[in-house]
C-alpha positions in Angstrom: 166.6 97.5 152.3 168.2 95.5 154.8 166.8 94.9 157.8 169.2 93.1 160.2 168.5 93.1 164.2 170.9 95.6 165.3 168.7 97.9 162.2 165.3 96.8 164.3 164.9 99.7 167.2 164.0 97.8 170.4 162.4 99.4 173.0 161.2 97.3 175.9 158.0 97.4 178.0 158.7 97.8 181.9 155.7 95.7 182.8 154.9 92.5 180.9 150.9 91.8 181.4 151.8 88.0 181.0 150.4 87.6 184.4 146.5 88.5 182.8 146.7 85.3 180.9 145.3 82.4 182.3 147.6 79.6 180.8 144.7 77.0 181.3 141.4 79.2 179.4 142.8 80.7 176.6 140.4 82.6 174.6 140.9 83.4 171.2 141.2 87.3 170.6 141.0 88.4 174.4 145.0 89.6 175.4 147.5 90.7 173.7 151.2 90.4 173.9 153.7 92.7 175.3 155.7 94.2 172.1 154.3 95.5 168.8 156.1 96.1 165.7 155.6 99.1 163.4 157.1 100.3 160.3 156.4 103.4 157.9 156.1 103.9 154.2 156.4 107.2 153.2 158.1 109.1 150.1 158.1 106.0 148.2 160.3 103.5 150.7 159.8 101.6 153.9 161.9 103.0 157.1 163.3 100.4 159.5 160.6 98.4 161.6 160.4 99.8 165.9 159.5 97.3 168.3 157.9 98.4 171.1 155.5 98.2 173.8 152.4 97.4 172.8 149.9 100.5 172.9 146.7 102.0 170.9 147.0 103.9 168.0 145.9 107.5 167.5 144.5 108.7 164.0 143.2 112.0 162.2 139.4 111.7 161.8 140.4 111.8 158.1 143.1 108.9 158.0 142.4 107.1 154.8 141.5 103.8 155.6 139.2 105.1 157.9 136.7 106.2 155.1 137.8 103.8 152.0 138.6 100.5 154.0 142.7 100.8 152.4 143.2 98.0 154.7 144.9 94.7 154.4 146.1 91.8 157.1 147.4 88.3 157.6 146.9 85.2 160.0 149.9 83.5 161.2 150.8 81.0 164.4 154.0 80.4 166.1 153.9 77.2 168.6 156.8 75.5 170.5 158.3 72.4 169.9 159.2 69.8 173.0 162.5 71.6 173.3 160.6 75.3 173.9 161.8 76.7 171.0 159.5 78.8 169.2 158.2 78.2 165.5 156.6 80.1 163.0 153.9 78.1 160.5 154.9 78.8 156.8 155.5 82.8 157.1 156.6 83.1 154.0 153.6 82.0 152.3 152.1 84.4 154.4 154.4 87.4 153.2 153.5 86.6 149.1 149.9 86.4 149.9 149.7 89.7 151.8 152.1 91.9 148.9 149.2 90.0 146.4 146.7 91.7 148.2 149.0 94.6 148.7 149.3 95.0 145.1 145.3 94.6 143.9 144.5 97.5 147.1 146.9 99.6 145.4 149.2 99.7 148.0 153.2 99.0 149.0 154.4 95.1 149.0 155.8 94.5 152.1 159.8 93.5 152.1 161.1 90.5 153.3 163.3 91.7 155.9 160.2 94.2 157.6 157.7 91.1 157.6 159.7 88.0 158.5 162.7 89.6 160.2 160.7 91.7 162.3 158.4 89.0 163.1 161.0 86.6 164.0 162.3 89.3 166.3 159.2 90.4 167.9 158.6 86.8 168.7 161.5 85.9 169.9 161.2 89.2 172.5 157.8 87.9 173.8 158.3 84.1 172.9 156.8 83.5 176.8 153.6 84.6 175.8 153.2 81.0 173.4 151.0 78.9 175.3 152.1 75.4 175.3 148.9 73.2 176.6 147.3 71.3 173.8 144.5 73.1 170.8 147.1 76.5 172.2 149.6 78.9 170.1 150.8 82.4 169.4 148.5 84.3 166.7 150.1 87.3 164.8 148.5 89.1 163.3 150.1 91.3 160.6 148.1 94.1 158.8 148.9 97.5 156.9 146.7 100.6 156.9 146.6 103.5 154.4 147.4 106.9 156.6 147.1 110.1 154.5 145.2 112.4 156.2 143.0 113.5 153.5 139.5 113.0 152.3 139.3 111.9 148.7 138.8 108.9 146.6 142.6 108.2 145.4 145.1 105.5 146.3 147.2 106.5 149.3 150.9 107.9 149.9 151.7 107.1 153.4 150.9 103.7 154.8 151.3 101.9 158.8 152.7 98.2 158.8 152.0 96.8 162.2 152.0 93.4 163.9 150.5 92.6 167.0 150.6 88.7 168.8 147.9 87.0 170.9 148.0 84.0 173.1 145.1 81.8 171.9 142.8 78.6 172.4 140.6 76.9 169.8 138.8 79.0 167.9 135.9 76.7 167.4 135.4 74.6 170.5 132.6 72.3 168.8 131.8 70.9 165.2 129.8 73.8 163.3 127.1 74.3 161.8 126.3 75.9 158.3 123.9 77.3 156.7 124.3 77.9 153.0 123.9 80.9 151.8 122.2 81.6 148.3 121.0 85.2 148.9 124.4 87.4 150.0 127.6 86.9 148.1 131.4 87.5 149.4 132.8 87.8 145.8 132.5 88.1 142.1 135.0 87.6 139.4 137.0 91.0 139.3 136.8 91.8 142.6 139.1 91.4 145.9 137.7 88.0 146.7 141.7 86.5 147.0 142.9 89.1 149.0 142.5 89.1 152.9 141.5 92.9 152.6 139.8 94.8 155.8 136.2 95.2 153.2 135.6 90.9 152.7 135.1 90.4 156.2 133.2 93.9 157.2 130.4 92.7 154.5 129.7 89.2 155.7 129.0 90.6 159.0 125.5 91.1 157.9 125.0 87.6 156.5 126.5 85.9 159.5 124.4 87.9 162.4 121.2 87.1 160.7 122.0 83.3 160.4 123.0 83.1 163.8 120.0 84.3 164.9 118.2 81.4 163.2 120.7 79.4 164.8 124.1 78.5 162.9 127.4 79.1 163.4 128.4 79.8 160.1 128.0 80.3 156.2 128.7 78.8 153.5 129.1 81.0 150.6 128.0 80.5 146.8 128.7 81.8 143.8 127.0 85.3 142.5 125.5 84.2 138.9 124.0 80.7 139.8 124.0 80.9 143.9 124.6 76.9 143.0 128.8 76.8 143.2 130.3 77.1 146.9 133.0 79.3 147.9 134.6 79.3 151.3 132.7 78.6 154.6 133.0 81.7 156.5 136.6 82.6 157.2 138.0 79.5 156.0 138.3 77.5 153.3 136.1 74.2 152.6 137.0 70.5 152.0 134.0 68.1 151.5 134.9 64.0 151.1 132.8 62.5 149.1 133.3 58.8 148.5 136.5 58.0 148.4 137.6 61.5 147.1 138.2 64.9 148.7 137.1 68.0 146.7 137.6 71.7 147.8 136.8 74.4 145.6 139.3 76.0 142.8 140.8 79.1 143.9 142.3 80.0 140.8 139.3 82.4 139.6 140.8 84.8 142.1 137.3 84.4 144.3 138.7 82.5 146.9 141.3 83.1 149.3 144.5 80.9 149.0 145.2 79.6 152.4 147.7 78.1 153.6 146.3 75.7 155.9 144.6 74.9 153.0 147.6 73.9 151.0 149.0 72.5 153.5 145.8 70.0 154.0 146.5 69.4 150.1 149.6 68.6 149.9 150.1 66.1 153.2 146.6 64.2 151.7 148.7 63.8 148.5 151.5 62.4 149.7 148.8 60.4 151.7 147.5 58.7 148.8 144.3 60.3 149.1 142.8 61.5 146.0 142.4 65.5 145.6 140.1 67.1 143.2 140.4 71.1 143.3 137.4 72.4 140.3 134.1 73.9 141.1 131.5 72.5 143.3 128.3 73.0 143.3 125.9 72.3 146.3 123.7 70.0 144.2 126.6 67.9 143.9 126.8 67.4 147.5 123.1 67.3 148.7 123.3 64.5 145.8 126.0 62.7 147.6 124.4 63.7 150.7 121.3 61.1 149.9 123.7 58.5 148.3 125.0 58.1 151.6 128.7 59.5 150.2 129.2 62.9 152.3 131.4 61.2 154.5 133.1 64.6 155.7 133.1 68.3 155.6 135.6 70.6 157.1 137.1 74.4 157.2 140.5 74.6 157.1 142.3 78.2 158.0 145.1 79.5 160.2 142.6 80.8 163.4 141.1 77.3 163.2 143.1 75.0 161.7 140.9 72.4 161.1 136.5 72.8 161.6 134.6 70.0 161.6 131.3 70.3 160.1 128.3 68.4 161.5 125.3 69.9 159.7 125.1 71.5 156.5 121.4 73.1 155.7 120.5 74.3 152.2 116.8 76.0 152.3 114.5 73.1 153.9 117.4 70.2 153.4 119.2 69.7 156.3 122.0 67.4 155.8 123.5 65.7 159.0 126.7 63.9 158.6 128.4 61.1 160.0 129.6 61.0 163.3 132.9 63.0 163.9 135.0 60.7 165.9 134.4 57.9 163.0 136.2 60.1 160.4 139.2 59.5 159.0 140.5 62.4 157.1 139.8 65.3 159.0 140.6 63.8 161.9 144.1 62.5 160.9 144.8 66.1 158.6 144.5 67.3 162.3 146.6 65.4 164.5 149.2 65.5 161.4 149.7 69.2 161.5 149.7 69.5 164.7 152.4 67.4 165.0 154.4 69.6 162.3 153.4 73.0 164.2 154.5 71.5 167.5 157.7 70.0 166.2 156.8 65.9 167.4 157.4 65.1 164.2 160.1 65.8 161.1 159.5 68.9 159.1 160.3 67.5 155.9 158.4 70.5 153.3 160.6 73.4 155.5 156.9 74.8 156.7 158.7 76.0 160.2 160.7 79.0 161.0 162.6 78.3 163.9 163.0 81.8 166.1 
């Protein structure tokens, strides 16, 4: 199906809320663009994607994914380059990794033309709502639900594609810190630990209050055999430098999630010179490097926060401090180098922007 503008019903809101947003305190998740895009999938095909004003949503108490968690979603950004042109990070890599997760929640891939047409549309309609002050961009936020409205343990029929934008700041304003995590586990071979399904992220809630309360801002995950191999560090994925080498765990056991910051951070360090190991990690390995004075950096890498800086990694009674942040070098330069892809200051030369 075809999806061209004049296919993309557009219906305009009569009062932009742009005037909430103060341009200069941006926080992460608070408002919410004027438009919204919605497309159905029922009797086996997608109808054309509606733009329109952005609004809640209204559900029977026995909507699927209310009770079974049918639920998948993506992270992208848009920015502006000097000229004020919009851009969109590496949607496409996007799209394939949400119809991957589409496919292993049993439910529709998600064309082309709905997901990247309708997104370049819907941005281009509230393209004033990109902040352009420095650590600022657009989120989207794309997600499908399953909407039968019946009660029963079986795939659905009828399913909601929607994306929604938010203006947003950094969403870590500080270096974190990490607790690791060898009691709770966010996935096991088999399951949905590469999709970006609703269920990964309602069952580290859990986890994540009770090491806050003992003071840290995040975990990071191990494996569910050994509790020795880590796994992502929250939301994001993980990057430690050890020596002269940067290692972040394998994702192709289908436990991790395949980010695209993180293959973004993979491939610039490449053509860097740097040398990349992606195989399994295990946190003896780094408390070892830790005490041979070779943890020279660890970082989280996603689309909400780009790149994390980690100061403090604590493993039972072993806290392990690292070096001061403004004397790395990788993390530090992986940052300011994407930046200055997303923002446009500098040539595009891998095709990662779509320009609106």
């Amino acid at each position: 199906m075809g999806v061209t503008k004049s296919r993309i019903k557009v219906k305009k809101t009569e009062n932009s809320r742009l005037h909430e947003v103060d341009a200069l305190n941006i926080n992460f998740g608070k408002h919410y663009s004027d438009h919204m895009l919605i497309a159905y999938y029922e009797n086996g095909q997608w109808n054309p994607p509606e733009i329109m004003p952005f609004h809640n949503l209204y559900f029977s108490p026995a909507t699927t994914f209310l009770h079974y968690g049918q639920a998948i979603f993506e992270g992208v950004k848009a920015y502006k380059d000097p000229q004020g042109n919009p851009l969109i990070f590496r949607p496409y890599d996007n799209l394939k990794r949400m119809n991957r997760s589409a496919v292993r929640m049993a439910m529709p891939e998600v064309p082309e033309e709905i997901f990247i047409e309708g997104m370049r549309h819907l941005i281009e309609l509230d393209r004033d709502w990109i902040p352009t002050s420095e650590d600022t961009s657009l989120y989207i936020r794309p997600f499908m639900l399953a909407i039968d409205e019946f009660i029963g343990v079986r795939p659905a029929e009828k399913f909601m594609f929607i994306i929604i934008t938010s203006p947003a700041g950094p969403y870590y304003n500080k270096p974190v810190s990490i607790y690791v995590q060898d009691k709770y586990v966010r996935a096991f071979p088999g399951g949905i630990g590469f999709t970006k399904a609703a269920g990964n992220y309602g069952m580290s809630m859990y986890p994540t209050q009770e090491i806050k309360k003992m003071g840290y801002d995040q975990i990071l995950w191990t494996d569910g055999f050994e509790h020795k191999y880590v796994q992502e560090i929250g939301t994001m994925n993980v990057f430690f430098v050890i020596g002269d080498t940067v290692v972040t765990p394998d994702a192709s056991n289908d436990l991790i999630l395949e980010g695209v910051t993180r293959d973004s951070v993979i491939t610039l360090l490449r053509e860097k010179g740097v040398k990349v190991e992606i195989r399994p990690l295990s946190i003896d390995e780094i408390e070892a490097a830790h005490k041979a004075g070779q943890l020279k950096e660890a970082f989280g890498t996603g689309t909400a926060a780009s790149i994390a800086p980690i100061y403090a990694l604590t493993y039972h009674d072993d806290k392990m401090m690292l070096p001061p942040i403004e004397k790395w070098e990788i993390a530090n330069w992986l940052k300011k180098e994407l930046a200055d892809i997303r923002y446009g200051h500098k040539e595009d030369v891998h095709g990662w922007n779509l320009k609106v």
